[in-house]
N, C-alpha and C positions, 0 to 999 in steps of 0.2 A: 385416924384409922390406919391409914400407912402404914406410922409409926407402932402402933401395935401389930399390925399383920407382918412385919419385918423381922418385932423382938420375939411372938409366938412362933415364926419361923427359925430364927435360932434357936430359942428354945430346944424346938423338938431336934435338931440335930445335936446339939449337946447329950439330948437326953437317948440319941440314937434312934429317935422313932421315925426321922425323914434321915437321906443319905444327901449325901453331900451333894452330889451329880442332879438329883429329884432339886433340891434347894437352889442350887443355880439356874434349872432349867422354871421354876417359878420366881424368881429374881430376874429375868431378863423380863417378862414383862410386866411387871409393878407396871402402878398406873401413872399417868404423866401429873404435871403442873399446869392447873386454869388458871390464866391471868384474865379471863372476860375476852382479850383480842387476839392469844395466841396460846397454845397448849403443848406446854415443852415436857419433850421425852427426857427427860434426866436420864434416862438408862441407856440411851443408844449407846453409849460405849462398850457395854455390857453383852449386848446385840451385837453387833457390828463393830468393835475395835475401834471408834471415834465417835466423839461425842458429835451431837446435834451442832450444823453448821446456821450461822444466820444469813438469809438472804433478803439484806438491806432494802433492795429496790421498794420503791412505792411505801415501805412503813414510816412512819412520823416521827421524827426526832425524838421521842418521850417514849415511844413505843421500843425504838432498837434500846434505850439504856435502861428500859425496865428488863425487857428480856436479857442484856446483858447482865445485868445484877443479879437475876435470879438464877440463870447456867452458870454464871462465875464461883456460887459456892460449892458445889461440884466440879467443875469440868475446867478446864483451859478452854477460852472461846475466841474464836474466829467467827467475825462478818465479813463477807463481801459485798462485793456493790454500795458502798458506802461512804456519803459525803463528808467535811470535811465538819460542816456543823452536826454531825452525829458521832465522829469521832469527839469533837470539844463535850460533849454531853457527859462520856463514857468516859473520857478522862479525867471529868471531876469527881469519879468514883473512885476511877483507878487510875491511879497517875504515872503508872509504869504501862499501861496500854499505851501499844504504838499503831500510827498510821502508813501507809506507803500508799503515799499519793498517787502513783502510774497505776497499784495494782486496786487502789479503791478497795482496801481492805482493813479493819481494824483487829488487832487480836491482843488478846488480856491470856496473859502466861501465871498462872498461878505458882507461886513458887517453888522448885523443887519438883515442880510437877513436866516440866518439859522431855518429852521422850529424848533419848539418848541415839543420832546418829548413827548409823553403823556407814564407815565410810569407806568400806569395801564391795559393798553394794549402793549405787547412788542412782540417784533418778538425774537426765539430760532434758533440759528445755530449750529446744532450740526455734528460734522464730528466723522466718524468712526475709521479715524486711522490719526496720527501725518502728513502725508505723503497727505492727503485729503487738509493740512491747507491752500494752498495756491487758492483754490476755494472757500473754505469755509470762508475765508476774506475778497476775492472780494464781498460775498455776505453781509459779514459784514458791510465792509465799505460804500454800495450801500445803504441798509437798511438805515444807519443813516444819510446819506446824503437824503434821502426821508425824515426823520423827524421821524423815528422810534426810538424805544430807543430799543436796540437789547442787547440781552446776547449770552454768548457762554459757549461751552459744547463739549469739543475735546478730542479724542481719546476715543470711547467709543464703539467699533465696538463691533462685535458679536462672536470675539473670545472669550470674556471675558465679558459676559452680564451683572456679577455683578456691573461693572462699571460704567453702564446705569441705572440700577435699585439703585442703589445706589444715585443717582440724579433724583431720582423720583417727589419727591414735584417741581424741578427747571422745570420738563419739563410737570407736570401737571398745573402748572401756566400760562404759554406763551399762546398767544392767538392763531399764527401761529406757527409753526417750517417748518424749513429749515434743511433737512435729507443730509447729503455728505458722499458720501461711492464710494470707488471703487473694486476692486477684485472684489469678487460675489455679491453686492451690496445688500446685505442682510438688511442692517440696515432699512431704511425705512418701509420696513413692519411690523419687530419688532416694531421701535415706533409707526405707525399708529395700532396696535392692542393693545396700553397701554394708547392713549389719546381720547378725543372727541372733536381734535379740527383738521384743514386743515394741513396737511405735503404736503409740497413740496420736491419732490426725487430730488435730482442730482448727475446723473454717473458723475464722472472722469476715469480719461485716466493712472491711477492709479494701477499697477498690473503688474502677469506675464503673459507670452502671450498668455494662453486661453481669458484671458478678452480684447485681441483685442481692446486694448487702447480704452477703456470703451464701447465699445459695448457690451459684457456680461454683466456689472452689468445694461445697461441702458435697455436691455434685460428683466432683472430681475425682474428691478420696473416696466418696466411698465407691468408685469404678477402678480405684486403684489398681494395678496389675500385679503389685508387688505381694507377695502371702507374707501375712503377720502386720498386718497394717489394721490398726481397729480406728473406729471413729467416732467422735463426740459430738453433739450439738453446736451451733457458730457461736463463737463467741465465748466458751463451755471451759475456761481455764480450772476452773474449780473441779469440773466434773471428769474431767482428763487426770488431773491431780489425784482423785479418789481414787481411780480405776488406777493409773500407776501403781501406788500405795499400796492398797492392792495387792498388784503382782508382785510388787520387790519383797514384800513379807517375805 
């Protein structure tokens, strides 16, 4: 049924009876893919300028590489949150999928298909301490998988500001940055009063236990003082990445 309700839709624009604009705007929402345990949008790109992201936590081994198999004939796909026996699953399909163990992420690059960088506009992820790095590379690796050309900029918290200021030129160039801090989550306001450009905060779960597994620092930013400071859920590298992306369009 799809498949015909697609071909009668070109159809009728070859034949001039729908317009072009009409036929996109009934193409973004075609209907999604049932697998019984999960119902993949194949269109979100189409919608929203990236396809459907996977979020690994809690699905079954069999469950991440079926839905992988089935977004991959479509789409470039990215999972997060993802262990090391789901990536082994997914690369016996696709043996060019790679893992990044810190950022607990797998993604399958279809070929030819990888967005092109533009490296005059880039995204900065900067985390505050060694211990940050493992949110602060999910948003890495989200970012360049969106077609960003992203830099980084770790361990630079606010115990030791020289460290920050000391990489100043790197973080007045970036178009957006992405701030990762936990403990008191201080950092983000620091860089949002050194740039003129959008920071995205993200608590982690990062600390001892006044910061209640990142509720204090997420506390923090969002009482930031500094204007142009946005904030993401603790822990949220993916979801800082998106909004980045985003903006750098």
């Amino acid at each position: 049924m799809q498949k015909d309700k697609i071909r009668a839709l070109l159809d009728s624009v070859r034949n001039r009876d729908v317009t072009v604009e009409d036929a996109l705007g009934r193409l973004v929402n075609l209907p999604y893919e049932d697998l019984g345990f999960a119902r993949l949008d194949h269109h979100r790109a189409l919608r929203r300028g990236y396809p459907e992201v996977i979020f690994c936590q809690n699905k079954t081994v069999d469950q991440v590489k079926s839905i992988v198999e089935h977004l991959a004939r479509q789409n470039n796909v990215l999972g997060t949150r993802a262990t090391p026996e789901m990536f082994d699953a997914v690369k016996s399909l696709f043996p060019d999928a790679q893992y990044n163990e810190i950022a607990r992420t797998i993604t399958v690059t279809r070929e030819g298909e990888q967005p092109e960088a533009d490296s005059s506009r880039h995204i900065l992820v900067i985390s505050a301490g060694t211990s940050d790095m493992p949110v602060a590379e999910e948003a890495v690796v989200t970012a360049r998988f969106m077609g960003n050309h992203v830099e980084k900029l770790y361990d630079v918290g606010v115990a030791g500001l020289h460290r920050l200021l000391g990489s100043k030129k790197m973080i007045d160039d970036a178009n957006v940055l992405i701030v990762v801090a936990g403990m008191d989550g201080a950092l983000p306001s620091v860089v949002g009063g050194l740039v003129e450009r959008p920071v995205i905060a993200v608590p982690t779960s990062v600390g001892y236990g006044a910061s209640f597994n990142g509720v204090g620092p997420l506390l923090t930013m969002l009482a930031s003082c500094a204007p142009g400071v946005t904030v993401v859920n603790i822990d949220n590298g993916f979801g800082a990445a998106y909004f980045a992306s985003l903006v750098n369009k």
